[in-house]
N, C-alpha and C positions, 0 to 999 in steps of 0.2 A: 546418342551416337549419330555423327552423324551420314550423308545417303553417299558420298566422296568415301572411296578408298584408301583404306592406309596406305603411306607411302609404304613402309616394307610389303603388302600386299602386290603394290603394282610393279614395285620393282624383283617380285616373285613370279608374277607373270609376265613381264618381260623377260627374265631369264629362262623361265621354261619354255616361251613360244622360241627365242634363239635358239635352246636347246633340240626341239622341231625340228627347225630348219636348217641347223646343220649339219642334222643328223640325219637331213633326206638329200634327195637329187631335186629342191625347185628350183636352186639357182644353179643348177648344174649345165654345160651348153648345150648336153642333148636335148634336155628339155626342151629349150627352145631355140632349136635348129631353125634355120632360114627366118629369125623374126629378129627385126630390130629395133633397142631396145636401149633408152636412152643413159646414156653410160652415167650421169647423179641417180637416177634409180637404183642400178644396181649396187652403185657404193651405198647407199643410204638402204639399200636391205643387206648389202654383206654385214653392216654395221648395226647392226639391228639391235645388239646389245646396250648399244651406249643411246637408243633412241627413247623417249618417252612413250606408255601406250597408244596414244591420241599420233602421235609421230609415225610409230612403227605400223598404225594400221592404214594411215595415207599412205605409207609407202610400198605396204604390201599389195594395197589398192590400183595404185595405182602400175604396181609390175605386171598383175594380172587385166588391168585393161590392157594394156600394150601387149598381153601373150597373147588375150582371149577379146580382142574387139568385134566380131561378130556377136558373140553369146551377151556380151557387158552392153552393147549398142543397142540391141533390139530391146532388152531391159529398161534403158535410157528414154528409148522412145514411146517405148508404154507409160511410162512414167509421166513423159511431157501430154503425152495424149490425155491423160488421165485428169492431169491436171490444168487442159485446156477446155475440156468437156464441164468440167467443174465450173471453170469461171464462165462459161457460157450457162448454164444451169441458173449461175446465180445472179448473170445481167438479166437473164429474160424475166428471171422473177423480180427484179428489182424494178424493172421497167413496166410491169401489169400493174404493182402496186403505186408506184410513181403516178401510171396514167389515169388510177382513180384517186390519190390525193389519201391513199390507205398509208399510213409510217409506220414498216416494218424494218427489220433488221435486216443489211445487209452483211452485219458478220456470219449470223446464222444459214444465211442463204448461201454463202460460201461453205459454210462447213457441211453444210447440206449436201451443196453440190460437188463438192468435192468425195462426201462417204457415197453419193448414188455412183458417180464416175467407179469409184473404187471398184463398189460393190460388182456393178456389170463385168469390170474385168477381173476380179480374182477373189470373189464372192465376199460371204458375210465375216471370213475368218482376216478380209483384206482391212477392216474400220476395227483399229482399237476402243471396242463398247465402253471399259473402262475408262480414260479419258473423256471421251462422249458423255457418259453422265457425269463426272466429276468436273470436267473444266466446261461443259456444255448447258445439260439438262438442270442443273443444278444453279447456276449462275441465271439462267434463261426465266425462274422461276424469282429467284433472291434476290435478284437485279431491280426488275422493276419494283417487289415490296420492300427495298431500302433507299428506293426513289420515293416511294409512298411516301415511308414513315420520316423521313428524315423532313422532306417539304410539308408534312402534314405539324411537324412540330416547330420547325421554324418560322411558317406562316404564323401559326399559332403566337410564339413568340413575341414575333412583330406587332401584332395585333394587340396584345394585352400594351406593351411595352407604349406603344403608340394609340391608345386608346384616344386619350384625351389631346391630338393632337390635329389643326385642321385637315381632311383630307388632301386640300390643295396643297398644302405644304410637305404634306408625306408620298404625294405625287412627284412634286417636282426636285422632290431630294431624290427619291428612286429611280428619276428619269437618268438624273445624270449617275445613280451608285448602279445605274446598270450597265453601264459600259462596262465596269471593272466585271463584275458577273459574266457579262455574253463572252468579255476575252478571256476568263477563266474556264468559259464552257467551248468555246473553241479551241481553248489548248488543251484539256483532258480531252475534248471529241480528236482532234489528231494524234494524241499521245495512247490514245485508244483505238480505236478505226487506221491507221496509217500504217500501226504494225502491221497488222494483217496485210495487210496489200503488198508495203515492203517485204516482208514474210512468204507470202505466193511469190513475185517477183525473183527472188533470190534465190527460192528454194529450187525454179525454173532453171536459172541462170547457171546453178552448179549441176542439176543434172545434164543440160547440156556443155559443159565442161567450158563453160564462156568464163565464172569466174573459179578459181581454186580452191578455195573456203569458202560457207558457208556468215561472211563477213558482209552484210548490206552496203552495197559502192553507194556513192554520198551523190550520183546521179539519181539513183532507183529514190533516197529519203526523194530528192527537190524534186521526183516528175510524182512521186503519189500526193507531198505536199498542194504543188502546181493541179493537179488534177483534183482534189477533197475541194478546194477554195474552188474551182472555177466550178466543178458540177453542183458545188451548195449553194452559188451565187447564180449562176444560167436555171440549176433546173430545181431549186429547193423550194421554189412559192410553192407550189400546190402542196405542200407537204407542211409547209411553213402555216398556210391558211386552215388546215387543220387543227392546228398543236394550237395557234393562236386564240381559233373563234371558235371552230366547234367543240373542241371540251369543253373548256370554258372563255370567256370573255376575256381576255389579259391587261390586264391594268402595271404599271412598273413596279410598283412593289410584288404582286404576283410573281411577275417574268427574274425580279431579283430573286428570290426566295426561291423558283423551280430550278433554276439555271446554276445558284449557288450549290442546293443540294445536289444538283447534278453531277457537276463538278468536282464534289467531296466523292460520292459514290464511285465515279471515275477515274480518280486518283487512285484512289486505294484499293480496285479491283482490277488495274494498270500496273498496279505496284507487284502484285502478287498472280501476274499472269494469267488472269480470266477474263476470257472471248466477250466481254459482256456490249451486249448492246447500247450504244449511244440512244438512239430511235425508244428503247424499253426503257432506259434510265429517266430519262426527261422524262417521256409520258407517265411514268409512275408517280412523279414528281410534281408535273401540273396535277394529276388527280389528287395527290394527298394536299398542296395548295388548296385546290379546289377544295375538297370534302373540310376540309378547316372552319372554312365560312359555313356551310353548310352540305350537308350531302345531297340535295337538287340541285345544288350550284354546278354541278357536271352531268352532263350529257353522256348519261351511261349507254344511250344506244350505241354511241358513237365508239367510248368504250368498248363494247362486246363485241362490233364489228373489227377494231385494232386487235385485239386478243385472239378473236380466228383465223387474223391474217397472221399473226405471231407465230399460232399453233399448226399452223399450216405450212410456213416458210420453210421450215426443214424437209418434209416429203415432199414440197411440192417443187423445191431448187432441185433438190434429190432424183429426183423421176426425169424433170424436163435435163440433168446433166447424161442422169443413164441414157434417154433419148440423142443428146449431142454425140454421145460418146458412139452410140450404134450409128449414127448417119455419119460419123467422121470413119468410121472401120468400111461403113460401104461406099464412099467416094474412093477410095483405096488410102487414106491416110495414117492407119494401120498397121502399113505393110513396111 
């Protein structure tokens, strides 16, 4: 069965919520004496019977912003604040780790900082925990070990397949089969990473009443697009020379093999709506490459120091957003 409502269901609750209403005084004028009230509204709730439920509760919505815009407004604004603390939470964390060449997630750092924001203004009952491990904790963990496994068996692959083959020659086939790879790994890293950002963006943009649906405008896709290529291109080397040298050494068949698997990983946890890390995917990816040839062949310090920065990105966007979020209440921006 499935989680969508039967039609006869919702056209059961539509009839009973008309039934409601007109059987009260909301649309009645005392109600709202002295408030003006934009006359499609009020036909589109007198009509409420003939409206769909997704219909009839934008329009219930939106009668009641127009009765009650103080109460609906200050709600608005906690909401943006909330959500502006968040994304500051998860630059500052993105930029510590950037300035030492550590490749963390900056999904997590968002979702990070977004539950501390939360949390400071309307506590622990304000972060759906359920989601949090299910689309979060769970992916954050799975992600990088089917970056592993999948690069640890493909390398694998290649290797047996191409045993008897001269190096140089299986170099300079890889050089050029890695184009196709890196643009396969740059289009799941935007088809992955870009939602999010378009998703913050949007979710901004309807609570302050700038757009009317929840519908991504096709500027927000080209400025996160514009902005993923320019910040990976200006500020990606130090992160780049990690993933490169310090794990391990990359040769192009390596870099095809990590990038491939990466890109399958990304698809398919894109496909089915999981927050997962670009940053976790790969690096799970070069390590199972890596471990293929041999398990010295990776530079596990290097490892363990990625992994605490991993494990850490969530409380610590989290805390530095609750931080934003209190210094933006006492500049007066709160109010």
């Amino acid at each position: 069965m499935g989680d969508s409502p039967s039609p006869e269901l919702q056209a059961a609750v539509v009839a009973d919520l008309n039934r409601i209403i007109t059987q009260t005084d909301l649309y009645t004028a005392e109600r709202f004496a002295g408030i003006s009230l934009k006359a499609k509204t009020v036909a589109k709730a007198k009509n409420s019977s003939k409206l769909k439920p997704e219909e009839l509760a934008n329009s219930n919505r939106a009668l009641l912003e127009q009765a009650y815009p103080q109460e609906l407004g200050s709600n608005q604004h906690a909401f943006q604040l909330v959500i502006l603390a968040g994304i500051l939470g998860a630059i500052v964390w993105n930029l510590i780790t950037w300035k030492y060449g550590i490749p963390s997630s900056s999904s997590h750092a968002l979702i990070g900082g977004l539950c501390g924001a939360a949390i400071i203004h309307g506590g622990l009952p304000s972060v759906l925990w359920n989601g949090i491990v299910h689309k979060v904790l769970i992916p954050l963990v799975g992600s990088p070990a089917m970056g592993f496994i999948l690069g640890f068996l493909l390398m694998g692959g290649i290797f047996k397949t191409l045993a008897h083959v001269h190096p140089g020659r299986v170099s300079a086939s890889f050089r050029n089969l890695q184009i196709v790879s890196a643009a396969a790994m740059a289009f799941t890293h935007g088809l992955n990473d870009a939602q999010k950002s378009m998703g913050i963006i949007t979710m901004a943009l309807v609570s302050a009443r700038m757009i009317p649906e929840p519908v991504v405008p096709l500027w927000v896709v080209l400025s996160c697009a514009a902005a993923m290529a320019l910040g990976t291109s200006v500020g990606g080397w130090r992160i780049i020379k990690t993933m490169g040298h310090k794990i391990i050494r990359l040769e192009p068949v390596h870099g095809f093999a990590a990038e491939t698997s990466s890109a399958i990983v990304l698809f398919v946890t894109s496909h089915f709506g999981m927050p997962v890390s670009t940053t976790h995917v790969i690096s799970g990816s070069i390590f199972g490459v890596g471990s293929s040839k041999r398990l010295s062949a990776v530079r596990w310090g290097v490892a363990q120091s990625m992994v605490m920065a991993w494990v850490l990105t969530l409380p610590a966007a989290g805390l530095v957003a609750a931080l934003s979020y209190e210094l933006l209440m006492l500049v007066g921006l709160g109010k």
